[in-house]
FILOSE-815328 format. One line per 4 residues: number of its first residue (from 1); their letters; for each residue x negated, z, y of C-alpha. Coordinates in Angstrom, 3 decimals, always signed. Layout:
BEGIN
NUM> A> X:Z:Y ~ ...
% end
This chain:
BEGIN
1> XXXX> -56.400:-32.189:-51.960 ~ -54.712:-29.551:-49.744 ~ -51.990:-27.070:-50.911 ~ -48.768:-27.094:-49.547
5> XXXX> -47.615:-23.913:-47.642 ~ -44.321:-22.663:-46.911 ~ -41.041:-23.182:-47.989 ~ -39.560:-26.228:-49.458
9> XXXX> -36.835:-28.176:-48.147 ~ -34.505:-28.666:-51.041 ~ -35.174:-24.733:-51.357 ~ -34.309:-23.871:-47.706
13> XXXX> -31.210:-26.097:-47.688 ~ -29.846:-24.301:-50.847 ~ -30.538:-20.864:-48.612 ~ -28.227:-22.458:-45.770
17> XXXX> -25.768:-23.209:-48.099 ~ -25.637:-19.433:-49.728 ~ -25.434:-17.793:-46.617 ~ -23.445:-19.473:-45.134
21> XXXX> -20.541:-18.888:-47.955 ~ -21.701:-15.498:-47.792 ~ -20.354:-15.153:-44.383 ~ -17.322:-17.647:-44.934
25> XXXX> -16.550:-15.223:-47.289 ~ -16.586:-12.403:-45.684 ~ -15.258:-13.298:-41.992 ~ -12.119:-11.557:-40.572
29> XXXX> -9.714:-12.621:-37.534 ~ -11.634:-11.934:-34.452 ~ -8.963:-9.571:-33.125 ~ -9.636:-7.292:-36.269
33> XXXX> -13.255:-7.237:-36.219 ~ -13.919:-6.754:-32.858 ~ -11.251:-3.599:-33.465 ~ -8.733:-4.811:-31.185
37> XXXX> -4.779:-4.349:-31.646 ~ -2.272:-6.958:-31.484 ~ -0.991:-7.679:-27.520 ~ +1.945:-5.655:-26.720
41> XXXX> +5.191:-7.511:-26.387 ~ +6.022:-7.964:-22.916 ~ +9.956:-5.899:-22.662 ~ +13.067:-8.273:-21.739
45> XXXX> +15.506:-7.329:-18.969 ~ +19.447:-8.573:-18.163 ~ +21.571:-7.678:-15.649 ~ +25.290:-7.587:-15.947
49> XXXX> +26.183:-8.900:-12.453 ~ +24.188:-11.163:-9.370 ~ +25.501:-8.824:-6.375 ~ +27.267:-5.676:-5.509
53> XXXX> +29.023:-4.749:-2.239 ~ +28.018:-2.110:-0.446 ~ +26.572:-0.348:-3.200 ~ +27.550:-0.263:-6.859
57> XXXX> +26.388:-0.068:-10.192 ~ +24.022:-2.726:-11.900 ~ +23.973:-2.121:-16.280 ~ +20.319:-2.911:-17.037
61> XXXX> +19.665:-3.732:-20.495 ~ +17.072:-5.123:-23.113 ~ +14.458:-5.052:-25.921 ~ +11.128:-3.124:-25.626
65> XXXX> +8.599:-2.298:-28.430 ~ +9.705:+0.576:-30.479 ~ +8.596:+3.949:-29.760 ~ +7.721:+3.417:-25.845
69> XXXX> +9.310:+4.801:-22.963 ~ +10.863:+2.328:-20.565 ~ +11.015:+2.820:-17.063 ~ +12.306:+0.805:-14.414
73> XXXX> +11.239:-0.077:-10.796 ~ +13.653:-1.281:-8.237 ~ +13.166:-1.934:-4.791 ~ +14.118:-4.246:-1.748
77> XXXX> +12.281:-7.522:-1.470 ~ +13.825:-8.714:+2.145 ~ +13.636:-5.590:+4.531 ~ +10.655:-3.565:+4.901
81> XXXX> +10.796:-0.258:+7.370 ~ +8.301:+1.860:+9.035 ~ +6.993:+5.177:+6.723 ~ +4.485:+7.294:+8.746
85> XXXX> +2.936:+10.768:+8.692 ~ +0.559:+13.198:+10.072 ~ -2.065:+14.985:+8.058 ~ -2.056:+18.211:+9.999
89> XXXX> -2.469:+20.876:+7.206 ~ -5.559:+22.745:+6.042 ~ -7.638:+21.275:+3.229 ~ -8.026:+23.642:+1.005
93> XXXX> -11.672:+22.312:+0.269 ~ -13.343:+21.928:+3.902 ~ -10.456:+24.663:+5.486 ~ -10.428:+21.974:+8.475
97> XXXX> -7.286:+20.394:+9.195 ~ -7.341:+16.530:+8.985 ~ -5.008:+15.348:+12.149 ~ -5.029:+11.837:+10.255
101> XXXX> -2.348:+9.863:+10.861 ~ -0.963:+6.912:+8.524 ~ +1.027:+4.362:+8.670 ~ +2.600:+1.475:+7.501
105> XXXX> +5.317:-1.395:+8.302 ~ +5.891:-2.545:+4.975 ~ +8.132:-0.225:+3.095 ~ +10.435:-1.330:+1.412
109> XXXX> +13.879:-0.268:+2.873 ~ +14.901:+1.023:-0.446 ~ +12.618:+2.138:-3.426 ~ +13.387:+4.097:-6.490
113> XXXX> +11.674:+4.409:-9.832 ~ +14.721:+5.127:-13.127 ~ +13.071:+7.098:-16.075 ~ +14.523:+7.989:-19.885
117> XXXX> +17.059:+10.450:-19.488 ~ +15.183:+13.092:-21.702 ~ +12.788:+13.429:-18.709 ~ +15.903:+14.824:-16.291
121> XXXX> +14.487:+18.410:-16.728 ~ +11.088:+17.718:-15.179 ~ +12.912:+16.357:-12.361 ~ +15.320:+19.174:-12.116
125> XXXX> +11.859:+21.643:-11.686 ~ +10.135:+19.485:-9.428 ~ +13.616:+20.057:-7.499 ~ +12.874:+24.211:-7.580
129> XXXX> +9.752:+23.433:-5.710 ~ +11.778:+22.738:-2.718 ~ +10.248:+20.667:+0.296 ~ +7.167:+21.054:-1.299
133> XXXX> +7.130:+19.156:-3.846 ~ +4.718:+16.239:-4.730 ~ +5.903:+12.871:-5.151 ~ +2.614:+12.357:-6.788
137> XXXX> +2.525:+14.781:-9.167 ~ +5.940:+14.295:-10.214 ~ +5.467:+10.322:-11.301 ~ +2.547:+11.803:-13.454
141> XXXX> +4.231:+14.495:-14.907 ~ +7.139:+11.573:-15.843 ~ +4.151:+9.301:-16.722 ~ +6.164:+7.197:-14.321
145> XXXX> +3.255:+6.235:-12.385 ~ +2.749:+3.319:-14.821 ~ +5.613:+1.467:-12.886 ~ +4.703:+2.487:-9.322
149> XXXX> +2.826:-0.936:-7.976 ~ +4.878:-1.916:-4.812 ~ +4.389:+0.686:-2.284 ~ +0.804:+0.805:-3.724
153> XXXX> +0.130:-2.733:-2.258 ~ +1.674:-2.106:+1.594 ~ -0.912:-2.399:+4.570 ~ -2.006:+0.842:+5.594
157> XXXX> -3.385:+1.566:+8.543 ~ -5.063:+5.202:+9.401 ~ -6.197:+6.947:+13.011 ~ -8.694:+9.842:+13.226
161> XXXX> -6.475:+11.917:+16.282 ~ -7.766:+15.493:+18.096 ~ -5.461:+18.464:+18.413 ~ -5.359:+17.196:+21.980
165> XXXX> -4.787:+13.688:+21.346 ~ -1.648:+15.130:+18.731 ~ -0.378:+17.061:+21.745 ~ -0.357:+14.138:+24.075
169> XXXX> +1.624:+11.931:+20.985 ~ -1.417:+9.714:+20.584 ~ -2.824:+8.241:+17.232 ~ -6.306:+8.684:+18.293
173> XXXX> -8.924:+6.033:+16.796 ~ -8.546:+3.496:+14.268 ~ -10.365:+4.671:+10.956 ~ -11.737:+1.862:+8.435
177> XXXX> -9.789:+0.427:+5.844 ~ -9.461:+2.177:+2.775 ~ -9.864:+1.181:-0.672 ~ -7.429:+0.610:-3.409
181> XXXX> -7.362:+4.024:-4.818 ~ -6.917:+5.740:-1.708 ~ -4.832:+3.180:-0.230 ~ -2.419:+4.694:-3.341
185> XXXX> -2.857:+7.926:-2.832 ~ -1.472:+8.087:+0.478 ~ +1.405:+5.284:-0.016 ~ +3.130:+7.719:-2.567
189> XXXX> +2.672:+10.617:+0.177 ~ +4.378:+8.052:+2.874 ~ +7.058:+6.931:+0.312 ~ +7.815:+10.724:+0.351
193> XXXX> +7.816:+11.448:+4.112 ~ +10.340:+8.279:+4.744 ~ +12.440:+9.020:+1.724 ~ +12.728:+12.628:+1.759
197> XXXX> +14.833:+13.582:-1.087 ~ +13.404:+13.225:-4.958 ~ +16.688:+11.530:-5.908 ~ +16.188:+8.709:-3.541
201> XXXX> +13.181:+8.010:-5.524 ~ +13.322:+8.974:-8.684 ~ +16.356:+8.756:-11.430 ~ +17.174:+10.005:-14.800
205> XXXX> +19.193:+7.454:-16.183 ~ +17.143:+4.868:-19.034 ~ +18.639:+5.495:-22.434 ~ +16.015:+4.356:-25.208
209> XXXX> +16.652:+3.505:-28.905 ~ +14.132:+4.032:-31.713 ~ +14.140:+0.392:-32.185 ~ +13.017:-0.210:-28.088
213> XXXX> +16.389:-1.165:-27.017 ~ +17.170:-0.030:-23.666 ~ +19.826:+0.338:-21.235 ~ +20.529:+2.031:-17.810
217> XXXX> +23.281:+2.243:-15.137 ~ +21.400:+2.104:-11.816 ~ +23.650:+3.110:-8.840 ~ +22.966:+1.821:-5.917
221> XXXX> +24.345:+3.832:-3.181 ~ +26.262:+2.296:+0.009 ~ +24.509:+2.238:+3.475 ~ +21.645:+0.421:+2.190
225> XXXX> +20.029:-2.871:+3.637 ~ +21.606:-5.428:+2.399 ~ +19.549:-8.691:+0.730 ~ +18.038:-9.444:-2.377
229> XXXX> +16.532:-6.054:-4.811 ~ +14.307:-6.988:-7.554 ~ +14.325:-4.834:-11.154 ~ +11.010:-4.724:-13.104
233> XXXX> +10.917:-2.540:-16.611 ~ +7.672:-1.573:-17.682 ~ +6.232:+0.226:-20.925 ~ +2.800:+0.143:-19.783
237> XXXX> +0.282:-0.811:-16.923 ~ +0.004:-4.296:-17.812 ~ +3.103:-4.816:-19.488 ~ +6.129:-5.144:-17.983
241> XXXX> +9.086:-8.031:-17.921 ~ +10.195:-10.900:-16.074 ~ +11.495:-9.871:-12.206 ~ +15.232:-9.343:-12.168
245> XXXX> +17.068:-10.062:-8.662 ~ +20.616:-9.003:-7.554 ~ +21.927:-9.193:-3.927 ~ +23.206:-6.173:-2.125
249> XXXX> +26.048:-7.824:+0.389 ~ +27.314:-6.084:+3.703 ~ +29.984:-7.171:+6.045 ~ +31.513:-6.104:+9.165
253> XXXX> +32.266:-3.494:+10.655 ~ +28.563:-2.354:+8.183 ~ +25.678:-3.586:+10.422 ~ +22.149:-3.188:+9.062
257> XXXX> +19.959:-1.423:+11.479 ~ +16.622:-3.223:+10.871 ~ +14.202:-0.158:+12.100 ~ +16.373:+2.486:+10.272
261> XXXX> +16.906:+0.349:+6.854 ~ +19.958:+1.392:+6.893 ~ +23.467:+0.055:+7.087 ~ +26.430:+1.783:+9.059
265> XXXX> +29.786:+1.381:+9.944 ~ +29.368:+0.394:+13.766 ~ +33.129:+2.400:+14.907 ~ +31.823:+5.935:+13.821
269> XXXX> +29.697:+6.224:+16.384 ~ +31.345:+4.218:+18.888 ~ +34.080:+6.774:+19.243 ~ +31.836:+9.435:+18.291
273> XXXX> +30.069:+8.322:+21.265 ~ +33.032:+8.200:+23.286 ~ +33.693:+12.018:+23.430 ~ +29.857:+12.863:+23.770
277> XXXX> +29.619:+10.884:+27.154 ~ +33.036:+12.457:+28.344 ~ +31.406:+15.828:+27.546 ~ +27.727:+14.848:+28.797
281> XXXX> +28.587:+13.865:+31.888 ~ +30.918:+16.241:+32.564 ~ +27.350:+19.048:+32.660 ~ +25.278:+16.372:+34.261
285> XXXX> +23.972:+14.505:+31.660 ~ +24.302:+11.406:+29.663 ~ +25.098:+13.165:+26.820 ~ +22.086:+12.778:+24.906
289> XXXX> +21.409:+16.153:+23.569 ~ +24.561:+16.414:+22.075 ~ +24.631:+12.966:+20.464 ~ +21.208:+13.368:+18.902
293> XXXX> +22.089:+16.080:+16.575 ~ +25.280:+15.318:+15.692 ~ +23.992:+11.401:+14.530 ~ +20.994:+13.375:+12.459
297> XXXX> +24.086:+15.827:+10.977 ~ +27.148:+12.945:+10.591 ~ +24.434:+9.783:+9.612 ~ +21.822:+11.426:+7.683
301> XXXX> +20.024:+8.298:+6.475 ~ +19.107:+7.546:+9.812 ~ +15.083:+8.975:+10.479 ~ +15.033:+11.494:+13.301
305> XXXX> +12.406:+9.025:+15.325 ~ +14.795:+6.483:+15.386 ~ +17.900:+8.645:+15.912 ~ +15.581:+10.111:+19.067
309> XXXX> +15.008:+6.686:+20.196 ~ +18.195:+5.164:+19.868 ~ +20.013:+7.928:+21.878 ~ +17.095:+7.127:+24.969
313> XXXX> +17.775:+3.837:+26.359 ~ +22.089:+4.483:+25.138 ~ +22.306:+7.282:+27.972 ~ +21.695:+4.787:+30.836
317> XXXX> +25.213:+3.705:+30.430 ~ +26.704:+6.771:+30.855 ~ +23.880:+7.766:+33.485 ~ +24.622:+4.717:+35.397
321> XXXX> +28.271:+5.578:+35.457 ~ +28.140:+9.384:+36.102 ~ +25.802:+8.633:+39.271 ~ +27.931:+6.089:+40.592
325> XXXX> +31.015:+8.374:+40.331 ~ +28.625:+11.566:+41.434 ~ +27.225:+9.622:+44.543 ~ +30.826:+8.881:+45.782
329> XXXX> +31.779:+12.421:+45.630 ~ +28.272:+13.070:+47.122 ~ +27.305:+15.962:+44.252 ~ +23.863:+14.152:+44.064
333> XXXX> +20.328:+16.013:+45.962 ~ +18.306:+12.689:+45.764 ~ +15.434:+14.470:+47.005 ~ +15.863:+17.012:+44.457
337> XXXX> +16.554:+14.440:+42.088 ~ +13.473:+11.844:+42.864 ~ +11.190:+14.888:+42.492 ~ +12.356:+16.158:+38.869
341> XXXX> +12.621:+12.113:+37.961 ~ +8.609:+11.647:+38.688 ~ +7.793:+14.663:+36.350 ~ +10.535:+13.201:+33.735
345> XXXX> +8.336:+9.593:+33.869 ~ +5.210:+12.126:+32.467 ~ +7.136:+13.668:+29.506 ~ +8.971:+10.206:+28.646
349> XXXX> +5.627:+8.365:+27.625 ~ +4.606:+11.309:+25.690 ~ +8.030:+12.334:+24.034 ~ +7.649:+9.091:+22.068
353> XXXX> +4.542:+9.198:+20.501 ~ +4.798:+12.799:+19.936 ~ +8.212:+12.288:+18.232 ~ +6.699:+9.918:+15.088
357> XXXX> +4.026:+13.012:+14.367 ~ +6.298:+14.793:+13.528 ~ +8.423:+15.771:+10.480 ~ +12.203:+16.122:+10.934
361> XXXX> +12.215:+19.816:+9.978 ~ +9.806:+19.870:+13.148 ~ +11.964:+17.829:+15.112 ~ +15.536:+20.057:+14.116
365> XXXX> +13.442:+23.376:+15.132 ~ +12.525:+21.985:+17.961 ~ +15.283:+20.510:+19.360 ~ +17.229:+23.412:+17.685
369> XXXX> +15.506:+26.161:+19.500 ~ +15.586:+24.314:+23.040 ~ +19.463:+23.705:+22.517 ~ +19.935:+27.742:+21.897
373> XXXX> +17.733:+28.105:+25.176 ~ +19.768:+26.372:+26.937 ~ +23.213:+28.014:+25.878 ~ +22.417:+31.375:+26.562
377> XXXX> +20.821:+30.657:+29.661 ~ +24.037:+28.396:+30.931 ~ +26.062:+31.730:+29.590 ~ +24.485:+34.316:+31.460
381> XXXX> +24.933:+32.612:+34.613 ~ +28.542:+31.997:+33.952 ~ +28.428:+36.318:+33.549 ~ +30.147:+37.969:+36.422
385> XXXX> +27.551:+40.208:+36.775 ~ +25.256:+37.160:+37.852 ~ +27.782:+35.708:+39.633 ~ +28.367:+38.660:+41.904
389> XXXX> +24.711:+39.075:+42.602 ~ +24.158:+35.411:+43.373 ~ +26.083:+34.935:+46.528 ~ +24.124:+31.944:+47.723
393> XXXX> +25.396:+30.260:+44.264 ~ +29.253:+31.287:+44.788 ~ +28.753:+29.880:+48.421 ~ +27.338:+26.475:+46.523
397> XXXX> +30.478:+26.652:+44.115 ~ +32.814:+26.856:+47.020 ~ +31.560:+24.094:+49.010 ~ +31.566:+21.466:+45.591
401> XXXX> +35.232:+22.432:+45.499 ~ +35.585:+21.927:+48.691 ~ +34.308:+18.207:+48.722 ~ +36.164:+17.856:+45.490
405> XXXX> +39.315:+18.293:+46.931 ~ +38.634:+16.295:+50.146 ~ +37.592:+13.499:+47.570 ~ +40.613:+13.887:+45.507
409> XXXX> +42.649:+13.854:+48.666 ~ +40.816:+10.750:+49.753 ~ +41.498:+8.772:+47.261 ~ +45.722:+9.598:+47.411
% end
């Protein structure tokens, strides 16, 4: 008869049963043993009205968990804008400069991020850094960048351009898409070139309890597009509460300008425009160079490309109507004229493309420096001095009076 080997049922049962009390007894939630905290309470958010005129102020209040810092992100779901810029400065790693130019159409026509007000004196030294500060550095320093997300996701498109190609105004060749994190990166630069200012983007104004109860007066300045804004708080990354809407509303005589996302009050520059064209034509031109800068110094939320190419195509009304009254009077060289106007086709295609490379502290040097030119070259010839030496341009004066008056009698 064989012997039997190995273990015993009845005695490997009673094994199963001991170990497995064993563990029973010494199991823990799962949360705990895998060393996990509890989830974070999403924070809750309330408005205390649905829609503001023009502007206002929207109270912002809820709960958050205790001991974090609640910022909030508020932007414009309806109108998007144009944000662009040129990368023309030296790296300071290669020592080349880029000439990259970005891009994109989806903006948001307003975008500001609203931080506890303890934080106010970060913002105030970002401020001391002048035009150069860094929108990205400053949301870290906050530890706002937690709540920036929607600029972050905009389609961005980049060009690889020459110094030549910059010159001529154009964007040079289409680079690949980039990824996420550098798709980031250069949103919060292009939220800074449309923007401008750090307190169009960032605010001071979320008071915090120690319990996590929150509260903030966000002001929402007039001039904006109008539509439906959308409020997010967040605490963290991943946590933040339920979208909150309100709706901005605008009436006439405010009409939103779509490209600018902005809104203005249509008669300011209608009778601003009035005396410019009186003025303009007056020296022979549509008036122009004297509306440009006076829109970029009376309407300062409108961007200097669109300023530029608003004033273009609103000239050929008073163009039109100077040359019809300057042709009757016959104070127009056609030849003269044809000639300069075939040059003038040249520098309009490139004026255009040139103008959205550049910043508008470029463009008010610029145009700044050409306008100062232009004055003290118009004033010394008005010198007597020059006047006595130029005979063959007193003999010119004479005969336009001349025809002036035989027009003026003409017409009695």
């Amino acid at each position: 008869m064989k012997k039997r080997t190995g273990i015993r049922p009845w005695l490997f049962a009673a094994m199963v049963m001991l170990l497995g009390v064993n563990v029973a007894v010494g199991a823990e939630p799962d949360t705990q043993a895998a060393g996990q905290p509890a989830a974070m309470a999403a924070p809750t958010i309330t408005l205390d009205k649905a829609e503001i005129n023009n502007g206002g102020t929207i109270k912002v209040s809820g709960q958050a968990p205790a001991g974090k810092p609640v910022f909030l992100e508020v932007w414009a779901d309806e109108h998007d804008v144009r944000a662009n810029r040129f990368d023309s400065e030296v790296d300071k790693e290669t020592g080349k400069r880029p000439y990259i130019f970005y891009i994109t159409d989806e903006m948001p026509a307003y975008y500001k991020t609203f931080v506890p007000k303890e934080l106010q004196p970060k913002i105030d030294a970002a401020k001391k850094d002048g035009k150069k500060w860094s929108y990205s550095a400053l949301l870290k320093d906050l530890g706002a960048d937690i709540a920036y997300s929607v600029p972050a996701k905009v389609k961005l498109e980049s060009y690889q351009s020459t110094l030549m190609a910059s010159v001529i105004g154009s964007r040079g060749d289409l680079l690949p898409a980039m990824d996420e994190k550098e798709t980031r990166k250069r949103s919060m630069q292009l939220v800074k070139a449309r923007f401008q200012s750090i307190d169009k983007v960032v605010a001071a104004v979320v008071d915090v309890k120690p319990d996590g109860s929150y509260s903030a007066d966000i002001k929402i300045r007039d001039g904006l597009a109008p539509g439906k804004y959308k409020i997010v708080a967040v605490v963290d990354k991943k946590v933040k509460s339920e979208v909150a809407t309100f709706e901005n509303k605008i009436a006439f005589p405010l009409v939103y300008l779509e490209n600018a996302g902005t809104s203005l009050n249509i008669f300011y520059p209608f009778v601003l425009s009035l005396f410019v064209a009186i003025f303009g034509v007056l020296m022979g031109a549509g008036g122009g160079f004297i509306m440009n800068p006076l829109l970029l110094a009376l309407f300062s939320s409108l961007p200097h490309t669109v300023v530029a190419g608003t004033v273009t195509p609103t000239v050929l009304f008073s163009q039109g109507s100077g040359i019809f009254n300057y042709s009757k009077i016959k104070f127009i060289s056609w030849k003269l004229g044809c000639g300069i106007g075939c040059s003038m086709l040249l520098g309009a295609f490139i004026g255009p493309k040139l103008t959205e490379m550049i910043t508008l502290d470029q463009f008010k040097f610029a145009f700044g420096w050409i306008l100062i030119i232009l004055a003290a070259l118009m004033l010394w010839q008005t010198m007597p001095g020059y006047l006595a030496k130029n005979k063959k341009e007193q003999a010119i004066l004479k005969e336009f009076k001349k025809r002036a008056e035989v027009s003026a009698k003409g017409k009695n």
